[in-house]
MMTF fields as JSON, N, C-alpha, C and O atoms, coordinates in Angstrom:
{
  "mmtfVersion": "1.0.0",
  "mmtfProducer": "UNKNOWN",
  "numBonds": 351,
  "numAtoms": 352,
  "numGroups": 88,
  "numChains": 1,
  "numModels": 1,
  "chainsPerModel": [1],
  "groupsPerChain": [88],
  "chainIdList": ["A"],
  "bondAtomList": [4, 2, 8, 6, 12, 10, 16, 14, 20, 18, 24, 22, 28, 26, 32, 30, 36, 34, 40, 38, 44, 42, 48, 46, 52, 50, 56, 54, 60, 58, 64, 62, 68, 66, 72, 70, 76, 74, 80, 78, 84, 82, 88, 86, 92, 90, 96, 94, 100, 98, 104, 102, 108, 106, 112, 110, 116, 114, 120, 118, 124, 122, 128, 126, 132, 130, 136, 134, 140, 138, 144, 142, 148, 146, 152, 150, 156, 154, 160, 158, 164, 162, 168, 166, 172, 170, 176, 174, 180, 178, 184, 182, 188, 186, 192, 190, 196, 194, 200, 198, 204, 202, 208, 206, 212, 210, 216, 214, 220, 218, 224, 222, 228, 226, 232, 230, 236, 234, 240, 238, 244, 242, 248, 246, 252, 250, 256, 254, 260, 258, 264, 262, 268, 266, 272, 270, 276, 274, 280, 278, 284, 282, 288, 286, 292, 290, 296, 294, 300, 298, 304, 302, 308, 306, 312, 310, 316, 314, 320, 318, 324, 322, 328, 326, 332, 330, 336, 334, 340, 338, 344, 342, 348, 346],
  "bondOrderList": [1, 1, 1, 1, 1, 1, 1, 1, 1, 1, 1, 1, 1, 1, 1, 1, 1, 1, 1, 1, 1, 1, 1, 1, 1, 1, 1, 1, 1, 1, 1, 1, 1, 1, 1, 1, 1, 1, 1, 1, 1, 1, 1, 1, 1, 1, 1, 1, 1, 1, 1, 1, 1, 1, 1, 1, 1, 1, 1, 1, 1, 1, 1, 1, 1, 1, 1, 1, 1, 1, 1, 1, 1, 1, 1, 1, 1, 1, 1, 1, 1, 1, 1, 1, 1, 1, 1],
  "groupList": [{"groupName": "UNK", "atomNameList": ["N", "CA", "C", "O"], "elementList": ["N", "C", "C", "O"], "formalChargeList": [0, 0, 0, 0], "bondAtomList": [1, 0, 2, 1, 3, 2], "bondOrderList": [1, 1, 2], "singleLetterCode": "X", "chemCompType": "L-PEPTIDE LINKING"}],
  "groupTypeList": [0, 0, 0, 0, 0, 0, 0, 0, 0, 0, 0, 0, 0, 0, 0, 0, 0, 0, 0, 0, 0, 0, 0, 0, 0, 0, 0, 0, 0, 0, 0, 0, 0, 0, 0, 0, 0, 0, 0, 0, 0, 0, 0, 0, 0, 0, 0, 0, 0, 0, 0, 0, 0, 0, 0, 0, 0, 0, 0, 0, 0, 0, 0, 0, 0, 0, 0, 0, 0, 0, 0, 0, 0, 0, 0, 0, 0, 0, 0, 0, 0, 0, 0, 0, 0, 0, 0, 0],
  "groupIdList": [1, 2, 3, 4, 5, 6, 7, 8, 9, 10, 11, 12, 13, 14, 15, 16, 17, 18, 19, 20, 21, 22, 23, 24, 25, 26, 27, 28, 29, 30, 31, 32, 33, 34, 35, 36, 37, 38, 39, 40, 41, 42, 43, 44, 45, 46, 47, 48, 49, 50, 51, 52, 53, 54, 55, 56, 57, 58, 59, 60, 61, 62, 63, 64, 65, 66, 67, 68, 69, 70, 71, 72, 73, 74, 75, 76, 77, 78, 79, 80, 81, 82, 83, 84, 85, 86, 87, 88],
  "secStructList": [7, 7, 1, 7, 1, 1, 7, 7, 7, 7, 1, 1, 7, 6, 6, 1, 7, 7, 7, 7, 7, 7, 7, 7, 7, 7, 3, 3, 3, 3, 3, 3, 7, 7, 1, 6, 6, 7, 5, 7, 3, 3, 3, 3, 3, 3, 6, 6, 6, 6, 7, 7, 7, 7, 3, 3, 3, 3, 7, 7, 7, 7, 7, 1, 1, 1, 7, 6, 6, 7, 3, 3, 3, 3, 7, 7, 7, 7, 7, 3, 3, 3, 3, 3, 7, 7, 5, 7],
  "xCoordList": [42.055, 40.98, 41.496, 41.372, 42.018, 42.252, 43.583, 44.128, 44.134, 45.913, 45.863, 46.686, 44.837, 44.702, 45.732, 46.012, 46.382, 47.096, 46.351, 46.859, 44.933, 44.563, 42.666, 42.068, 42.026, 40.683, 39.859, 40.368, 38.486, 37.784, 36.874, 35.974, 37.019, 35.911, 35.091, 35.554, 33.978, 33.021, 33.685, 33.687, 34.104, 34.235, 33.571, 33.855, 32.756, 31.006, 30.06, 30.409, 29.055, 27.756, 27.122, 26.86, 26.992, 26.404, 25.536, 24.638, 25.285, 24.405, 24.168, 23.156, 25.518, 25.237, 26.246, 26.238, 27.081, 28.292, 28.327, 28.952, 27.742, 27.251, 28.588, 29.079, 28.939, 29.488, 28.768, 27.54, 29.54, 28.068, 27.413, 27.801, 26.532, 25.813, 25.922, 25.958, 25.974, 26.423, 25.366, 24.568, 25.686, 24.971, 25.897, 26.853, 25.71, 26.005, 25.059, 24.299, 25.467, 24.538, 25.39, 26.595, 24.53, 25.639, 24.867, 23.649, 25.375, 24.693, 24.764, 25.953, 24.048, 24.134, 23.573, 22.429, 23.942, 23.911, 24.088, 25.129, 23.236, 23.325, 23.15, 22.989, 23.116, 22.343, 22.745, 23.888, 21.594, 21.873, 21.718, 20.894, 22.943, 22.65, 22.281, 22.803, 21.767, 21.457, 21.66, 21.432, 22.198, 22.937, 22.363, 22.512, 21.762, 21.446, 21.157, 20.041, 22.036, 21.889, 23.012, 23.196, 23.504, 24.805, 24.376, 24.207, 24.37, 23.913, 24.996, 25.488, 25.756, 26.253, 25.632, 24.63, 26.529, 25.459, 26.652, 27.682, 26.6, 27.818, 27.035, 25.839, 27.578, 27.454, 28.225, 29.34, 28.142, 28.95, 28.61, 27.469, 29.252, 28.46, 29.582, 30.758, 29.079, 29.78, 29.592, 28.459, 30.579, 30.001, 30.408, 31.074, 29.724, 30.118, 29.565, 30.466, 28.688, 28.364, 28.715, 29.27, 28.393, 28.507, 29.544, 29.558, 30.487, 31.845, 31.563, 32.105, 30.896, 31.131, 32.134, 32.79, 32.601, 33.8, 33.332, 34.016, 32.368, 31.828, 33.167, 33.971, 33.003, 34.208, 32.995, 31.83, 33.577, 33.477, 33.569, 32.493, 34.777, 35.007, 36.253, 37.211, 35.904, 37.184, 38.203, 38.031, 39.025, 39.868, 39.174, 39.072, 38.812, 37.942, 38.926, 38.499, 40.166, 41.296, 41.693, 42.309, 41.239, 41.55, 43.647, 44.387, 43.482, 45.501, 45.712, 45.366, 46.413, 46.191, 46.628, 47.755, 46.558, 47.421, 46.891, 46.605, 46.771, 46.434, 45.75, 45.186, 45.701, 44.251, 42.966, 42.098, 42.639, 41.216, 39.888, 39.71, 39.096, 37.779, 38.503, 37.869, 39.988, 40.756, 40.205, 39.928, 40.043, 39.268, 40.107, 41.282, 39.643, 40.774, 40.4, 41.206, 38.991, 38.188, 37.258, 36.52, 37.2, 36.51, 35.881, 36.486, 35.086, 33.963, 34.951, 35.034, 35.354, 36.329, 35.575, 34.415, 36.439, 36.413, 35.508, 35.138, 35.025, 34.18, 34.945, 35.783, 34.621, 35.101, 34.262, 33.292, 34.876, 33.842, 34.187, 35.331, 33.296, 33.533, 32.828, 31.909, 33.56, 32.785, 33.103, 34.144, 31.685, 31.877, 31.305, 30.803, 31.749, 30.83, 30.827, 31.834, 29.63, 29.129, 28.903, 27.857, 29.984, 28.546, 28.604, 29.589, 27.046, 26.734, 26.457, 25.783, 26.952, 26.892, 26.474, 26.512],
  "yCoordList": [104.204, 104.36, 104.044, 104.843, 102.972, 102.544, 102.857, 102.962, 103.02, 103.8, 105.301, 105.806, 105.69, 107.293, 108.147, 107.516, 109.217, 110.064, 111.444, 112.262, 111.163, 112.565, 112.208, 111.865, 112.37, 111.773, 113.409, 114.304, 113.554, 114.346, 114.383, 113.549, 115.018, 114.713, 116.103, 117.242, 115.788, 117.065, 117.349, 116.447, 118.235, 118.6, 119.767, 120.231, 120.168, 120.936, 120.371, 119.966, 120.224, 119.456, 120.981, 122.029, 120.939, 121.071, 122.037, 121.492, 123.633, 124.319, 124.923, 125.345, 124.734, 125.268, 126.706, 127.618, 126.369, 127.348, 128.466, 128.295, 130.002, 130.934, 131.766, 131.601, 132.879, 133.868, 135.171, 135.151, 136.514, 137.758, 138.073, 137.979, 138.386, 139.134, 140.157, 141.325, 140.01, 141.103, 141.609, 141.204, 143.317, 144.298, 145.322, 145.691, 145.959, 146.902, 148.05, 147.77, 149.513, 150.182, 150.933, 151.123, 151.472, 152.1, 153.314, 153.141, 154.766, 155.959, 156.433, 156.603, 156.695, 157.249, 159.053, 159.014, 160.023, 161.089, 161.661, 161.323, 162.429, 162.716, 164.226, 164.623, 165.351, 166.389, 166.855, 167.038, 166.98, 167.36, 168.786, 169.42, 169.404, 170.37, 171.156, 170.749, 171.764, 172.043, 173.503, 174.205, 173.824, 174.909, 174.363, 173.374, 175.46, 175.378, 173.891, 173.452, 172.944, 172.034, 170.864, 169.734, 171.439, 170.944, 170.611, 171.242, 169.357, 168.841, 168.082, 167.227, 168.27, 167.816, 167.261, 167.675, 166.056, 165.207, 165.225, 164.646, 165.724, 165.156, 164.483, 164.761, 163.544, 162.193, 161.943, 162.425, 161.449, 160.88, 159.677, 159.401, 159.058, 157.589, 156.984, 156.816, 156.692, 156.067, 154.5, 154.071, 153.748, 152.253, 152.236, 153.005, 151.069, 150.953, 152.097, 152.398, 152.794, 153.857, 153.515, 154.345, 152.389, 152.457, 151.473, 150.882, 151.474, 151.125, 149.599, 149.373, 148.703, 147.614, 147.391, 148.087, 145.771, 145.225, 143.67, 142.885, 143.115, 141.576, 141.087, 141.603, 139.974, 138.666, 138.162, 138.484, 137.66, 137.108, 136.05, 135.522, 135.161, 134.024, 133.626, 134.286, 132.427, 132.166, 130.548, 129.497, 131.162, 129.481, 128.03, 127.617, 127.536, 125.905, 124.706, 123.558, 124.948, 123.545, 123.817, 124.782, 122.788, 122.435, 121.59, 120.807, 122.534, 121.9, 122.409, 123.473, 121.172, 121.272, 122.246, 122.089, 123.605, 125.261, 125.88, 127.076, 125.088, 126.618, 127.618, 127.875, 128.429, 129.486, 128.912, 129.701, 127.931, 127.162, 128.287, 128.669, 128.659, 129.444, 131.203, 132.231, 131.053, 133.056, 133.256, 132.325, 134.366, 135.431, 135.468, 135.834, 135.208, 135.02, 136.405, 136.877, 136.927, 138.003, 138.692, 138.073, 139.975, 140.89, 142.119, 142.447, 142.503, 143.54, 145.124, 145.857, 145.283, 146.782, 147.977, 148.176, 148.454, 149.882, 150.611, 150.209, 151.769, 152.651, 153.797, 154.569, 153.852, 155.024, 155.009, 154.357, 155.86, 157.344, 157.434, 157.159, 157.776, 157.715, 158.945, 159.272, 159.854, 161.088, 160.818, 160.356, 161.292, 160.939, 162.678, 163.523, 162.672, 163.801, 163.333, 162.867, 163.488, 163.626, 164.667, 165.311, 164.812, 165.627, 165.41, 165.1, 165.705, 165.501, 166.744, 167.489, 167.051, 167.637, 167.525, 168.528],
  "zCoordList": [-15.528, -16.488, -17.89, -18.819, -17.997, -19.624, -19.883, -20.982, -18.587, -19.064, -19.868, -20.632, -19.482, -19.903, -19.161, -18.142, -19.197, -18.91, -17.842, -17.076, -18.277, -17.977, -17.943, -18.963, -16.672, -16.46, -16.253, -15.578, -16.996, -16.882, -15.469, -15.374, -14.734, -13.458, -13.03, -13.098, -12.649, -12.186, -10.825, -9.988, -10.618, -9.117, -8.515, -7.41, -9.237, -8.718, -9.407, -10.516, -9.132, -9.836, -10.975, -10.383, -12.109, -13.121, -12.756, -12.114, -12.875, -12.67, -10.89, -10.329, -10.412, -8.934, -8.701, -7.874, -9.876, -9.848, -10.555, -11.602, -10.362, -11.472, -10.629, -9.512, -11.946, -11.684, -11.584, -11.508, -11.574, -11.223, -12.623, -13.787, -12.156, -13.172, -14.384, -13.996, -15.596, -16.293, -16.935, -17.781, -15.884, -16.572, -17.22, -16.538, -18.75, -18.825, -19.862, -20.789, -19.261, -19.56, -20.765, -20.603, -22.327, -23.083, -23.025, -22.974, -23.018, -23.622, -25.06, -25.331, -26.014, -26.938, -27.329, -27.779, -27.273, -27.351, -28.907, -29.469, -29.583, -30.924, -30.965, -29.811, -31.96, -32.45, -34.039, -34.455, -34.735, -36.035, -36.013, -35.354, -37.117, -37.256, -38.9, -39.938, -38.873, -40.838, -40.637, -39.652, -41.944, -42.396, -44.054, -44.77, -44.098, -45.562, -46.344, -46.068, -47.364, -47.605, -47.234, -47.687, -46.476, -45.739, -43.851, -42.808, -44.309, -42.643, -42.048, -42.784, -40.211, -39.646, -38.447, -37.863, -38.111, -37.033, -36.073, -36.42, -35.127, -33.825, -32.986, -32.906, -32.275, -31.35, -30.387, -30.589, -29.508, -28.079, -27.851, -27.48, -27.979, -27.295, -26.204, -26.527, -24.912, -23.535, -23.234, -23.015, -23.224, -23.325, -21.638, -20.945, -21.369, -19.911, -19.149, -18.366, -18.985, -18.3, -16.761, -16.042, -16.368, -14.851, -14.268, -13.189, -15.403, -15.047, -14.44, -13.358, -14.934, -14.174, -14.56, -15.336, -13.796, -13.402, -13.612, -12.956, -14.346, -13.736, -14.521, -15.298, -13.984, -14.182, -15.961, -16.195, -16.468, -17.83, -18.07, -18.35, -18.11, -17.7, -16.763, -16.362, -16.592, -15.169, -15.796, -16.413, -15.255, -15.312, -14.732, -13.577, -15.815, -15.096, -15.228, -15.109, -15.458, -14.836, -13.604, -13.152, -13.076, -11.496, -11.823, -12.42, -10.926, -10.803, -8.936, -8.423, -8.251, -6.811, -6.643, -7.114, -6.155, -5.765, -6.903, -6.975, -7.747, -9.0, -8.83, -7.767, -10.017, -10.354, -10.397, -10.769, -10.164, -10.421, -9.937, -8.78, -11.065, -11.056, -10.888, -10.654, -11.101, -11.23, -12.489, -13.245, -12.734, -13.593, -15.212, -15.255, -16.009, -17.271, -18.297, -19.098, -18.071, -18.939, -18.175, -17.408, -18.298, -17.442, -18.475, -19.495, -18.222, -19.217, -19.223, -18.238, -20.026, -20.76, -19.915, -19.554, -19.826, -18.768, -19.461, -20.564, -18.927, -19.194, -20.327, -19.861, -21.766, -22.467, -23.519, -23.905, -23.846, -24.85, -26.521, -26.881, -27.393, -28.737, -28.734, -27.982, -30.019, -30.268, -31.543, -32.012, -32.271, -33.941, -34.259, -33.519, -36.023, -36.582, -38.08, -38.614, -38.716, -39.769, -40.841, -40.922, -41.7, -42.317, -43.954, -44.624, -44.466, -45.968, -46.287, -45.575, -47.367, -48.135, -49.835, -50.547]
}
């Protein structure tokens, strides 16, 4: 091909090749509390509630034996933030 080193080729056709589905669910949990003119807000918030696992993106260089379509990024584990506020 022109004495090129290195040729681009489709080796799945365009739109047949999906990975899973990404769902994720976040919780957010709040309560204010007032004390006179002094208000505090505590919060929880859970990302990932149901712990998925989907694949993200995958390796798309084909090399004969390689990793071709192995998993390079995957959606962050399930954890927790606790905040507090307060104005005064």
């Amino acid at each position: 091909m022109g004495g090129a080193p290195n040729v681009t080729a489709n080796i799945v056709e365009p739109g047949v090749l999906y990975g899973d589905r990404v769902n994720e669910v976040d919780l957010r949990v709040g309560k204010i509390f007032k004390m006179g003119r002094t208000r505090a807000t505590v919060g929880v918030d859970i990302y990932n509630l149901l712990n998925s696992a989907a694949i993200l993106s995958y390796n798309q260089a084909f090399i004969a034996g390689g990793a071709w379509l192995g998993p390079t990024s995957e959606m962050s584990a399930r954890f927790a933030k606790l905040s507090l506020q307060l104005d005064f």
